[in-house]
N, C-alpha and C positions, 0 to 999 in steps of 0.2 A: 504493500500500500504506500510504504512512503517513495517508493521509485516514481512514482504518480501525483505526490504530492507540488512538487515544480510548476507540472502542468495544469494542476487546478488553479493552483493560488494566480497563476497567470491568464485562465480563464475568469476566475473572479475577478480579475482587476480588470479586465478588457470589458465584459459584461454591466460592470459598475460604472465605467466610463463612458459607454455609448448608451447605457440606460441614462444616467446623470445629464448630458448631452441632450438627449430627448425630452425627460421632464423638466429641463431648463427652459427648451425652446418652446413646450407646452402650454407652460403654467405660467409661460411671460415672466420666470423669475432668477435672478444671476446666482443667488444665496444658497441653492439646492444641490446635493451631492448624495451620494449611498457613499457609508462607511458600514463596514462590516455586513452586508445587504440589506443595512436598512437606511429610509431616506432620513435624512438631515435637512435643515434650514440654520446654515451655519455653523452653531456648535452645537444647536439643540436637534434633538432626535425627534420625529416626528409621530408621535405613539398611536398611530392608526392599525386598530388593533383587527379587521376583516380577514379571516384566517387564509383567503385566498389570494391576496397580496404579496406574500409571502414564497417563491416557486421555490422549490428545491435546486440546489447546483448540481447535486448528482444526478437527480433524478428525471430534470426536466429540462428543456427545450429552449433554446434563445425565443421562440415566440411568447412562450408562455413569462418570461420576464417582461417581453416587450409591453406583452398583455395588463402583466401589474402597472407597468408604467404608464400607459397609459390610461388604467384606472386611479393610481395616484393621480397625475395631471387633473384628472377630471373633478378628483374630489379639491385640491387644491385651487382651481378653479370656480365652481359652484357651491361651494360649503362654506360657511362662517364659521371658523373654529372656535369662536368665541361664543358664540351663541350656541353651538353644540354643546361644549363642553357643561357652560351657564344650564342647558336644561336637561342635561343627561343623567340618569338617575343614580343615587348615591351607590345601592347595592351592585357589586358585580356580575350578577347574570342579568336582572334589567339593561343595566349600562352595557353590556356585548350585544345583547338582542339589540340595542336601539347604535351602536357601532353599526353593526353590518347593514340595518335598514337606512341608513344613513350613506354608506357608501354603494347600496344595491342603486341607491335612488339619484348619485350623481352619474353612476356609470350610465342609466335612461337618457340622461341629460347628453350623452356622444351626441355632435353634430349631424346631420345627416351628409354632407360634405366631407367624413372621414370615412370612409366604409372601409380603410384599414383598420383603424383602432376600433370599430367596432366588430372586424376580423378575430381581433389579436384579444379584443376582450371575452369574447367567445372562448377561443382556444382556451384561455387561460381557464376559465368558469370551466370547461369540460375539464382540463386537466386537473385541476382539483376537485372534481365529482367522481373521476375515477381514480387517484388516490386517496380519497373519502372511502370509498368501497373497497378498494384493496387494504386499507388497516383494518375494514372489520368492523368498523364504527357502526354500521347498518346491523350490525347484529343485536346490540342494547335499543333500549327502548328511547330512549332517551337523545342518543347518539342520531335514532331513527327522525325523533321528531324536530329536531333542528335542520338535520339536513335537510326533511322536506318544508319545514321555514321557508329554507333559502331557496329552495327550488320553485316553492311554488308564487315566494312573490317578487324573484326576479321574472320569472316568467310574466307574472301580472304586471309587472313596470315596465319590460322591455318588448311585450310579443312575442318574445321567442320562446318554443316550447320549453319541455324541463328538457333536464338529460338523459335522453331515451331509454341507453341499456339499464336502467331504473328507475323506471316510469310506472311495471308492474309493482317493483318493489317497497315502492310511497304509495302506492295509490287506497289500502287501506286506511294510511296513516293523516292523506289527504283527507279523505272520506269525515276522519274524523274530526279533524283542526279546523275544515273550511266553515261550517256553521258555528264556532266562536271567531272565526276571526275576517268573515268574509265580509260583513257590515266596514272595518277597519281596513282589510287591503283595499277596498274599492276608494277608501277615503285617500291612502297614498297615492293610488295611479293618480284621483283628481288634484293632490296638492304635491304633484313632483317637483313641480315648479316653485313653491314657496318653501322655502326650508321650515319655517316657524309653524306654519298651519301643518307642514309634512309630521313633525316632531309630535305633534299633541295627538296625531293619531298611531305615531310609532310608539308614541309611550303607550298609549292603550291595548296594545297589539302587544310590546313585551310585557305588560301585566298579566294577561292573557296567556303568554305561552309560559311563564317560570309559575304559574300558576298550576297548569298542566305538569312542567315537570316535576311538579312540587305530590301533586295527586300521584304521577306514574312512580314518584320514589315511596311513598307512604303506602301501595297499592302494590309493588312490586318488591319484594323483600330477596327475589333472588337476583343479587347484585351482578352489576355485568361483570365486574372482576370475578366473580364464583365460576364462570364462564370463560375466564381466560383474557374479557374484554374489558379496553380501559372506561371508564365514564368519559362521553364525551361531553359535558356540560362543564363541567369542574375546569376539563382540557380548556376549552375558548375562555372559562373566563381568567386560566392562569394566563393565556397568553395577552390580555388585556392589561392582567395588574404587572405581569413582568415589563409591557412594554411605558405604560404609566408610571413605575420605578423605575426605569433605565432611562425615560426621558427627565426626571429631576433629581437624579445620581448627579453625584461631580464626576469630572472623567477618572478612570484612571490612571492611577498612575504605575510605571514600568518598574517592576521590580531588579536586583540585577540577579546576572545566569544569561542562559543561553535562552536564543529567540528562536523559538520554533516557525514564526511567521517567517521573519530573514532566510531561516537555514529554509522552509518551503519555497520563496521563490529566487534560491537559487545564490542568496546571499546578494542579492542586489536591492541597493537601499531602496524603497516605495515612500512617498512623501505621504504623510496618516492624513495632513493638513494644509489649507493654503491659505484660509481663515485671517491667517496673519501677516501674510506675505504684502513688501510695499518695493516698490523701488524707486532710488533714491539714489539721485547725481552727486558724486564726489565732493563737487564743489559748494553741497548745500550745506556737507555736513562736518570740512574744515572752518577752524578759527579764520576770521581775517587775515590777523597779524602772520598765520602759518603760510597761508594762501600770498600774502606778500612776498616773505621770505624767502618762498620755493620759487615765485616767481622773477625773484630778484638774482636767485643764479642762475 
């Protein structure tokens, strides 16, 4: 594995720098960069916690990055992070549920004038519905009814159907979410356009669903881990609080020892930062009297 590691760390940096490149020119913003694969706005991390943002570097595809980037740009673009964050609900599974309704509903917002990124956001959305199903997640109940959440009210936001080789596989679990929550989804497709008005019916929608999960864990005693399967509730909402902690961490700082990053790409220095970088003519930054004297021999 590590004979291998050179080459990744040099596809992570190329991948980070033509994504970063893209949702620069996206989002009409100079300040934006991926460090570590995730995006930044200068020095702060940007804790957009939608689990399918997120692509694998082993496992997936330069579209499926492009994809994320793209739906970054978008949520950067059409979203007030201020006013999200201002109405986003204290507890961690509300607050994921109303995360991902939140960015289901800028990726809607794609122009019609891009029918790339509305390509690339597809791709992306299939390739995390079928690494959803290859971990196994569809096998808990729980795991079951978020993913068809997502399936069924990006579908309602965007037109486009679910994701097919699992369409049999929700469609009890449809069956049973769409009568508490179909009054609420119809209200999102009409307020995709207004974030404020969008939000007061995404909050009602994730009261509605950790309500549910709340019944299928009180109702259900045999735990998916009994089964070998992880919960996948707990899962989205640690990757929410990890990412809301790593955005108001101070950085760290390098210990000494040996750098396994360095020895991965091959011992050739990578700049972490540019954040600080200024340049600055010789002449600005001698004394006068120095400036005289050198020029006096």
């Amino acid at each position: 594995m590590a004979e291998h590691a050179p080459a990744a760390a040099r596809r992570q940096q190329q991948i980070e720098e033509l994504c970063g490149a893209a949702v620069r020119a996206l989002a009409g913003r100079t300040d934006l960069h991926f460090r570590a694969r995730r995006l930044h706005q200068g020095e702060h991390l940007l804790p957009f916690a939608a689990p399918h943002l997120y692509p694998s570097l082993e496992e997936d595809d330069y579209a499926s990055f492009r994809g994320a980037t793209d739906a970054l740009a978008l949520r950067l673009t059409h979203s007030d992070f201020a006013l999200h964050r201002r109405l986003a609900p204290p507890d961690l599974a509300r607050r994921f549920v109303f995360e991902v309704l939140e960015q289901l509903r800028v990726e809607s917002l794609v122009p019609p004038d891009w029918p790339g990124a509305r390509a690339n956001l597809r791709h992306r959305f299939e390739s995390w519905s079928a690494a959803w199903v290859a971990s196994r997640q569809l096998e808990g109940t729980r795991g079951l009814l978020l993913y068809t959440l997502v399936q069924v009210t990006r579908s309602r936001l965007t037109g486009e159907g679910v994701y097919e080789p699992t369409e049999e596989a929700i469609e009890s679990t449809r069956w049973d979410l769409m009568p508490r929550i179909g009054v609420a989804l119809r209200a999102l497709q009409r307020t995709c356009g207004d974030q404020a008005a969008y939000a007061e019916h995404a909050l009602a929608l994730a009261d509605t669903v950790v309500a549910m999960l709340a019944e299928q864990q009180a109702g259900d005693e045999r735990d998916d881990a009994g089964d070998g399967q992880t919960d996948a509730a707990p899962g989205f909402a640690l990757l929410l609080e990890a990412l809301e902690h790593e955005a108001e961490a101070p950085p760290p700082v390098a210990e000494h020892g040996d750098s396994r990053v360095l020895e991965a790409a091959g011992n050739r220095y990578a700049v972490f930062t540019r954040a600080y970088d200024e340049e600055r003519g010789a002449v600005e930054l001698a004394r006068a009297e120095v400036l005289r004297g050198l020029r006096a021999r």
